[in-house]
C-alpha positions as CSV (number, residue, x, y, z in Angstrom):
1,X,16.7,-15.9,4.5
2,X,15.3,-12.4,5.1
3,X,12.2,-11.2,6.3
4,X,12.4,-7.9,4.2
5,X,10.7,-7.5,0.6
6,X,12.1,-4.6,-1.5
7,X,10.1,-3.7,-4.7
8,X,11.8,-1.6,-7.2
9,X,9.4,1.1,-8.8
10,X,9.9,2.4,-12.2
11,X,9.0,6.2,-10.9
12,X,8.5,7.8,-7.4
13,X,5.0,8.1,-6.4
14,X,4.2,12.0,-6.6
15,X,1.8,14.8,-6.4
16,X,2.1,17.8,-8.4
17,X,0.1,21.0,-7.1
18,X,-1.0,23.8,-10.2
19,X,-2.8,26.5,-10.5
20,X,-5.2,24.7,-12.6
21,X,-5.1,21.4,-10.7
22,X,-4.0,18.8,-8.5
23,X,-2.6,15.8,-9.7
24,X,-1.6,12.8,-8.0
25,X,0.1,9.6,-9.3
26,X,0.6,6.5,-7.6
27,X,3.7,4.2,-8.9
28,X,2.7,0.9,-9.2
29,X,4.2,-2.6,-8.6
30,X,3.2,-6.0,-10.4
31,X,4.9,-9.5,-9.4
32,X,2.6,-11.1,-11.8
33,X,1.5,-9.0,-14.7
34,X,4.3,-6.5,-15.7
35,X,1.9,-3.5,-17.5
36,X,3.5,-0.2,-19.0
37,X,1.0,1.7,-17.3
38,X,2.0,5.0,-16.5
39,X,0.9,4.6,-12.8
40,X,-1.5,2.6,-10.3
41,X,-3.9,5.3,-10.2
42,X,-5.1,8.9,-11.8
43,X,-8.0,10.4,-11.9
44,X,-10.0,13.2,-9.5
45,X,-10.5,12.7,-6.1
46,X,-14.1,13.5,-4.8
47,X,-12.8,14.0,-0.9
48,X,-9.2,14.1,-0.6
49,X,-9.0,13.9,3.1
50,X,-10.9,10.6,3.1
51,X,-8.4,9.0,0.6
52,X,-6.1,10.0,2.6
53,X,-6.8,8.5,5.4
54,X,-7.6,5.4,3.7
55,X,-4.0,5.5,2.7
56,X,-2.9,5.9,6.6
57,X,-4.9,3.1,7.3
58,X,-3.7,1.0,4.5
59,X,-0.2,1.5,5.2
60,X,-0.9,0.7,9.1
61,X,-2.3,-2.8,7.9
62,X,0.8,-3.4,5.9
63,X,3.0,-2.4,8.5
64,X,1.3,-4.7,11.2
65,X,2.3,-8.4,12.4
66,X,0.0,-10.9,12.2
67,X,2.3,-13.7,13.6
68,X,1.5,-15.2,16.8
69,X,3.8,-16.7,19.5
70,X,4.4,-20.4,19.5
71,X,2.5,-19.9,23.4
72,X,-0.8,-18.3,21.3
73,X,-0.7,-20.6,18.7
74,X,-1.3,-23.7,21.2
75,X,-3.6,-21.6,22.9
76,X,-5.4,-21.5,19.8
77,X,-5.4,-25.2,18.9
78,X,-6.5,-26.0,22.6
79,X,-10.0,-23.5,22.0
80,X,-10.9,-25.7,19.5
C-alpha cells in the first residue's frame, strides 16, 4: 500500500496578469461532491500578500507529519 495520494485536476491552477486586471483561479478537487464548477475560488483579493502567505502556510501544514514514533506514543499513554 502507498503512502502517496495523487488527485487528478480538471485544469492547472493559474493566474493571468492584464492590463485591466489580475485574475487568479484555483483548480479544485472533490472526493465527495463532484461539481462543474469552473474553479475553487474567483473573486478580488483585498491584500494579496496576506493570501499569499496564507497559502505558504497552508501548504506547510499539508506537507507536515503528524505521526509519532512508537517511543512517543507510549510516552504519551504513560502522561495520562
Amino acid at each position: 500500500m502507498s503512502d502517496t495520494l495523487t488527485y487528478t485536476y480538471n485544469s492547472p491552477s493559474r493566474f493571468l496578469k492584464s492590463a485591466a486586471q489580475d485574475a487568479l483561479f484555483l483548480s479544485k478537487y472533490a472526493e465527495v461532491q463532484k461539481q462543474t464548477a469552473p474553479c475553487f475560488f474567483w473573486g478580488t483579493l483585498a491584500d494579496p500578500y496576506i493570501t499569499a502567505r496564507c497559502l505558504i502556510t497552508l501548504s506547510n501544514v499539508v506537507q507536515s507529519n503528524f505521526s509519532l514514533s512508537p517511543a512517543d506514543l507510549v510516552r504519551c499513554l504513560r502522561v495520562q
